[in-house]
N, C-alpha and C positions, 0 to 999 in steps of 0.2 A: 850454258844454255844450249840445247840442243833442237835442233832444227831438222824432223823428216819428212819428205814425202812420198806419198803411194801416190801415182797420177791416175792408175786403174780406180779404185776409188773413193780417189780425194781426199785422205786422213792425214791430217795433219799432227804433227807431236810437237811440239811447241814448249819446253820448261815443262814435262811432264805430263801436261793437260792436253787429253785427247778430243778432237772437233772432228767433225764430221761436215765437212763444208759442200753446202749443196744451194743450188740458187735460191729457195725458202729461208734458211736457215744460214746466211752467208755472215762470217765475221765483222760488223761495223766497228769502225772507231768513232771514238766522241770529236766532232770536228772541234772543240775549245782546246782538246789536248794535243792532237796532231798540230795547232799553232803555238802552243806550246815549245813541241818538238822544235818548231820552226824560229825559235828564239824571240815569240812573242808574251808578254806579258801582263798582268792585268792591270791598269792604269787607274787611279782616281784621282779625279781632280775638285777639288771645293771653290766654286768659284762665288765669289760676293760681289753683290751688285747693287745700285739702285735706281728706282724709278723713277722717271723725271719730273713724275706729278706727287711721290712724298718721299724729298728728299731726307727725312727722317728718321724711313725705316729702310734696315741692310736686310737684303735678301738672299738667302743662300742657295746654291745649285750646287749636286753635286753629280759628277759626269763621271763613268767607267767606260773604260772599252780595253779588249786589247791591243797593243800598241808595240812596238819597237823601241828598248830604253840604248842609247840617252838620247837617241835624235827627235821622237815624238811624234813623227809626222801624221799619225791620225788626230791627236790630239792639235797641233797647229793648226790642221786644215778646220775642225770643228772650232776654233777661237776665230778662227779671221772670216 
């Protein structure tokens, strides 16, 4: 992977693919993947439940977020 820069103006070479980086047109990342980078995960959780008034029927929820495996702590802090 190769990596150039021109500071005069702003060309970027990047694995081949030439950008033109200017405050309009500036490189975003997907913030989902940058936490990614960050060694987070995409979590699901199914949770069943039921309600006090019919105790009969189980009800299902199911919860996503990203999180940090194995410790959970988004998922902990949303159960309690």
């Amino acid at each position: 992977m190769t990596c150039d820069k021109n500071i005069d103006n702003q060309l970027v070479v990047l694995a081949g693919v030439n950008s033109l980086r200017t405050p309009e047109n500036s490189i975003k990342s997907d913030p989902d993947f940058v936490r990614q980078l960050e060694g987070f995960s995409l979590t699901t959780a199914e949770i069943l439940y039921r309600m006090p008034d019919a105790k009969s029927i189980l009800q299902p929820f199911i919860w996503q977020d990203y999180d940090v495996a194995p410790r959970f702590p988004k998922l902990y802090t949303f159960l309690d």
